[in-house]
C-alpha positions in Angstrom: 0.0 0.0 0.0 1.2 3.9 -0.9 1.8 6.0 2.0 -0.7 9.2 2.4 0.2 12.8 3.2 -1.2 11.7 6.6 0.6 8.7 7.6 3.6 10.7 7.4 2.7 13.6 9.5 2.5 16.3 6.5 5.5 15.5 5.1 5.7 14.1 1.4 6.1 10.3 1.7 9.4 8.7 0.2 8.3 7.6 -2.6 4.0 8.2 -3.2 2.3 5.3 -5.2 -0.7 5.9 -6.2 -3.8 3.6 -6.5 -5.3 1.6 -9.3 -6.2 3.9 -11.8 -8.2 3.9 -15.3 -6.7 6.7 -17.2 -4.2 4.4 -19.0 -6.8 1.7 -20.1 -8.7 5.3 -21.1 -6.4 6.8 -22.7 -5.5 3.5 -24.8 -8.9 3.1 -26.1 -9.4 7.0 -27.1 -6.1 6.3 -29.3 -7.3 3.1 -30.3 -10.9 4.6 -31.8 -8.9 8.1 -33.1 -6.0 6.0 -35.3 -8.7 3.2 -36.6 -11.0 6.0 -37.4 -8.1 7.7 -38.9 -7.8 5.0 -41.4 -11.2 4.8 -42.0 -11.6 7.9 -42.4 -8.6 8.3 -45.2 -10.1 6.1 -46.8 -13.5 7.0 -47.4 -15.3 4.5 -45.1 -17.5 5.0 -42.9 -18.0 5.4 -39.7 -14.0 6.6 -40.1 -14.3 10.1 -39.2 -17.0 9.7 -36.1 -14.6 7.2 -34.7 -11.6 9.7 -35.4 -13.7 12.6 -33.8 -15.3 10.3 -30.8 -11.5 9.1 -30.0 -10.3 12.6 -30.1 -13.2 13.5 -27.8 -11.8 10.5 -25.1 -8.5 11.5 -25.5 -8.6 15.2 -24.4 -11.2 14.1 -21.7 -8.5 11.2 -20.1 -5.4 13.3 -20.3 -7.5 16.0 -18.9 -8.6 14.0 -16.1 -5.1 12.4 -15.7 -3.6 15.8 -15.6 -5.8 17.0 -12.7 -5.4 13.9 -10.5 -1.4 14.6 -11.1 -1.3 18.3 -10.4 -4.2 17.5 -7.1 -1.0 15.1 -5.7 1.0 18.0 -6.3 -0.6 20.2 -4.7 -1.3 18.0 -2.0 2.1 17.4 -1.2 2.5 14.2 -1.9 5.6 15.0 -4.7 8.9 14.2 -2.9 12.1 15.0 -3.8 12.4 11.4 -5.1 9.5 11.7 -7.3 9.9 14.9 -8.6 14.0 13.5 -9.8 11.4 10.9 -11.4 9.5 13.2 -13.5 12.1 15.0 -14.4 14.1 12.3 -15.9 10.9 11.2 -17.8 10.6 14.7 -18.7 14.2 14.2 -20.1 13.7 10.8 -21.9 10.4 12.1 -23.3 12.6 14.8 -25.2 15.6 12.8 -26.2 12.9 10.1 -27.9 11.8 13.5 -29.6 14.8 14.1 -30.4 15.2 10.8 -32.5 11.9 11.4 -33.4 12.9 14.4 -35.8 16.6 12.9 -36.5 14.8 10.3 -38.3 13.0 13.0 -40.9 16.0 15.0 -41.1 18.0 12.3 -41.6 15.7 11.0 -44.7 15.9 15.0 -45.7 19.8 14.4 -45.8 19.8 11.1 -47.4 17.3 12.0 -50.4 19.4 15.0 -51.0 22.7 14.4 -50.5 22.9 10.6 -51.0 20.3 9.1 -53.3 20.1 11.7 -55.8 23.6 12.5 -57.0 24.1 8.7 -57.0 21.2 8.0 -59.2 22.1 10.3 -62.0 25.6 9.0 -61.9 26.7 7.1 -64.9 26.3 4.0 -63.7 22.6 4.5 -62.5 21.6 6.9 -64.9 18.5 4.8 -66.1 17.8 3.4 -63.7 14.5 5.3 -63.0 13.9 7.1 -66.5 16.1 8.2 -69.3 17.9 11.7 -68.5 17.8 11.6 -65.0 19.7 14.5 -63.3 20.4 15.7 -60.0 18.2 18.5 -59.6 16.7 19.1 -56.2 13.9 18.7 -56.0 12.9 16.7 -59.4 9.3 16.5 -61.2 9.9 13.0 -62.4 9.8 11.9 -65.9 7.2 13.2 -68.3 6.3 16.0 -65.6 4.6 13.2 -63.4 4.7 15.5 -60.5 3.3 18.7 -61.1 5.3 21.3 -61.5 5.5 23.5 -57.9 7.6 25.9 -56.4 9.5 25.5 -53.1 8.8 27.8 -50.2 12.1 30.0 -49.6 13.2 31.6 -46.0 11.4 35.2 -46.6 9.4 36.3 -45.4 7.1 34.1 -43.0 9.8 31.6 -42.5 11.7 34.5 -40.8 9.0 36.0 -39.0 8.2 32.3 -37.4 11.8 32.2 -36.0 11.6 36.0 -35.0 8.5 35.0 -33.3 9.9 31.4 -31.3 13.1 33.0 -30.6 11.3 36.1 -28.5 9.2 33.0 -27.3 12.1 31.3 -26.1 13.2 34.7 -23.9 10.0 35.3 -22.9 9.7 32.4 -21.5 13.4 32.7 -20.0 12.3 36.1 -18.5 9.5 34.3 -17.0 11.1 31.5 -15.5 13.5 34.0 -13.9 10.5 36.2 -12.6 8.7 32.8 -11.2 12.5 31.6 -9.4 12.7 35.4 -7.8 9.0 34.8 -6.1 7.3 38.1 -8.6 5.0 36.2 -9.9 3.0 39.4 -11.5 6.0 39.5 -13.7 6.2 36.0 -14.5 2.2 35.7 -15.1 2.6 39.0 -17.5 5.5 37.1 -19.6 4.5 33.7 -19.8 1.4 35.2 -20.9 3.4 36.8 -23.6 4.9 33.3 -25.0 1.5 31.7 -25.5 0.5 34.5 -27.5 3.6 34.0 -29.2 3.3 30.3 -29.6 -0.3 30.7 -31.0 1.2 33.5 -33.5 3.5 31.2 -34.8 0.6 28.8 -35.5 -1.2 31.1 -37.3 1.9 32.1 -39.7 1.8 28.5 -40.1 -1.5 27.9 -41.4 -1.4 30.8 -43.3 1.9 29.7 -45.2 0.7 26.3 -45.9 -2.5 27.7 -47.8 -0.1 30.0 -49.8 2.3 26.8 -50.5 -0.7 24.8 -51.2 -2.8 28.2 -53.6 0.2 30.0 -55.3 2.7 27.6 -54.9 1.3 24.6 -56.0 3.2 22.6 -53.2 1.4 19.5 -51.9 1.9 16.4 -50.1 2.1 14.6 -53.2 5.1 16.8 -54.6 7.7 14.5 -55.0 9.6 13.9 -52.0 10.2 17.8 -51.4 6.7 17.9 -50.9 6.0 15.1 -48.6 9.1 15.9 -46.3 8.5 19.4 -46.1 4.8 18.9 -44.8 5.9 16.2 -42.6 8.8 18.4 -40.9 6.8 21.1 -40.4 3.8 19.8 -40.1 4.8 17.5 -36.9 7.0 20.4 -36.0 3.6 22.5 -36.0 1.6 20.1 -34.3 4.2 20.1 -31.2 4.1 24.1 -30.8 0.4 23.4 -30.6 1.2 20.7 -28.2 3.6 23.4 -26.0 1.4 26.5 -26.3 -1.4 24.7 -25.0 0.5 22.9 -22.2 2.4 26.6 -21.5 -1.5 27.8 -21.2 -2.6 25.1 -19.0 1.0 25.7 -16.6 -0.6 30.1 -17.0 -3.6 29.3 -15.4 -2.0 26.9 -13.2 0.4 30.0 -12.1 -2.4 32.9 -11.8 -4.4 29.8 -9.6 -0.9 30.2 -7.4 0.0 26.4 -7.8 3.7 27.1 -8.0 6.2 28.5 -6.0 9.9 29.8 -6.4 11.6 26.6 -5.0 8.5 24.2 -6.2 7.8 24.6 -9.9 8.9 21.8 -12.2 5.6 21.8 -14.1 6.7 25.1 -15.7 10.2 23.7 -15.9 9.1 20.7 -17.8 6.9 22.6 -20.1 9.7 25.2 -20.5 12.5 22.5 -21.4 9.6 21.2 -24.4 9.1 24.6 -25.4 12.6 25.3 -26.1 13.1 21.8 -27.3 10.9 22.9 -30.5 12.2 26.2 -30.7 15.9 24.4 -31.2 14.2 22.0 -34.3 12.3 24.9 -35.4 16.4 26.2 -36.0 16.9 23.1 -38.3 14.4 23.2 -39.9 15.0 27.2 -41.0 18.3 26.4 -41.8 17.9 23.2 -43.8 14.3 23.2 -45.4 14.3 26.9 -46.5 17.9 28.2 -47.0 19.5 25.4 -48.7 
């Protein structure tokens, strides 16, 4: 059995256990019904999108009640110095399998560029998929299979995006510094500041994809440009989404008073992810729009 707050005389307990719980089991079958219906859904069969919308629905309502039971333990003291070393290294191998996550589409960036397609238009493989292949990046296949598109270049809302996470990232620094000093006015009033930010960038976003997608003529079926492209920044997108809304969650959470100057890792968590993304966001600028 766990130790209570109680049983150890209002001190956090060594290491607090908690009970049987259903939020996994939940969460599991919210996933479940969202990537079946997902399939469905793609392809055209029905009840594909109602699953995808009804395991959507589950999801947000498990995590949100997983979320509350973990910040009430907080909050109740029941985090020890043993458990909060725990979520920090989970916090820490979350990122790192992030991390790999993006290595793996970079690397596949890398590869189709640098690898595959000056050796397939080398002498010895130079017909290997059509007559006259050449190392042009990107390509349009033979007979003008792909239609012909434009890429999307660094200016000017590539450059505004990074403006916009790097002042996120020192917002969010500024914050963190405020909430460490106990002026938590200041910190509220900045952290406040990076959401809007975040959100922002998401907007940009949106509105650059519909530009690619109108003017440009850029889609996911592009070619391998297009695919990677959407699939870099499109996951990259998804996770600001994923930060600015936990960074919202960890505002309210501060203007409630939950943290404290020495007690505060949910903002430190949520701060290491946001920064995380603005560091891939860096790759991404660099390798997907200047070169």
């Amino acid at each position: 059995m766990s130790a209570t707050h109680a049983d150890t005389g209002g001190k956090a307990p060594y290491y607090y256990v908690p009970g049987d719980s259903p939020h996994p089991i939940r969460t599991s079958i919210s996933l479940l019904f969202m990537f079946f219906g997902a399939a469905l859904w793609i392809n055209s069969m029905f009840p594909g999108r109602w699953m995808f919308l009804l395991g959507v629905a589950g999801l947000f309502v498990s995590l949100y009640l997983w979320f509350s039971e973990a910040i009430r333990e907080s909050e109740g003291g029941l985090n020890s110095k043993r458990v909060d070393s725990a979520y920090r290294w989970s916090m820490a191998w979350f990122i790192f399998s992030e991390v790999m996550f993006f290595s793996a589409f970079f690397g596949a960036l890398w590869y189709a560029r640098e690898i595959t397609t000056p050796m397939l238009a080398d002498i010895d493989h130079q017909n290997l998929l059509w007559p006259g292949f050449t190392a042009h990046w990107p390509n349009f296949g033979p007979g003008g299979i792909v239609e012909q598109f434009k890429t999307v270049g660094p200016f000017w809302l590539p450059t505004i995006n990074t403006a916009l996470l790097l002042t996120s990232g020192l917002t969010l620094t500024i914050s963190h510094h405020a909430l460490r000093a106990d002026q938590r006015g200041k910190a509220i009033f900045w952290l406040a500041a990076t959401v809007i930010l975040g959100f922002t960038f998401v907007w940009c976003q949106g509105y650059e994809y519909w530009h690619a997608y109108v003017d440009l003529n850029l889609r996911f079926d592009s070619g391998i440009y297009g695919s990677l492209f959407y699939i870099l920044t499109g996951f990259h997108g998804f996770h600001v989404i994923v930060g600015a809304s936990i960074l919202t969650v960890i505002l309210y959470r501060m203007i409630r008073g939950h943290f404290t100057a020495d007690h505060h890792f949910g903002f430190e968590g949520a701060a290491w992810y946001w920064h995380f993304v603005d560091v891939v966001w860096l790759g991404l600028y660099i390798y997907v729009y200047w070169t």
